[in-house]
C-alpha positions in Angstrom: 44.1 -43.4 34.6 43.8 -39.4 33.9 45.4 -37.8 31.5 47.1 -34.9 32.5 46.7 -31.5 29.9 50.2 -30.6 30.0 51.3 -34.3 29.0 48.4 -34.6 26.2 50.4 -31.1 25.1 53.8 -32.1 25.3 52.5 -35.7 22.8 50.9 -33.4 20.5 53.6 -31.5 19.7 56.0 -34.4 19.5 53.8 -35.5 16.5 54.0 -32.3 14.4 56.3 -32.3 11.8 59.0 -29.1 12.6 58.7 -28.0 9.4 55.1 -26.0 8.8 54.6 -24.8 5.1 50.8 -22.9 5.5 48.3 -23.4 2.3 49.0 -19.6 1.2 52.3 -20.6 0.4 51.5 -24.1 -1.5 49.2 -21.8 -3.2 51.4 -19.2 -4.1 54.1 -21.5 -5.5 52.1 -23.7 -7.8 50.3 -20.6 -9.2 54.1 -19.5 -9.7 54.6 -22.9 -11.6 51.8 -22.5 -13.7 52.2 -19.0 -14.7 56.1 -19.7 -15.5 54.9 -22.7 -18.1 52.2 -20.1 -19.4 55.1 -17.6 -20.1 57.4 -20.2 -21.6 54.8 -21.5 -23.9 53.8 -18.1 -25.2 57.3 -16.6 -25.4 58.1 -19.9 -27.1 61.3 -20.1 -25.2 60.8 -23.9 -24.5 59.5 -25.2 -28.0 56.8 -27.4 -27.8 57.1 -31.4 -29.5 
């Protein structure tokens, strides 16, 4: 049996999820996280147990 390109294609992007969030953006947001909780320590505005 062949396998045609445009139906190995049309599979592939069946499987993808439709949302895409790239690795610059994962990045970005932890590094947000972190730095927030660095801020809030130091500025003491969430006091610490």
């Amino acid at each position: 049996m062949k396998i045609i390109p445009e139906q190995s294609t049309g599979l592939m992007e069946q499987a993808r999820p439709r949302i895409r969030v790239d690795k610059g953006a994962y990045c970005f947001f932890f590094l947000g996280v972190f730095l927030a909780a660095f801020i809030f320590h130091f500025t003491n505005l969430i006091p610490a147990f």
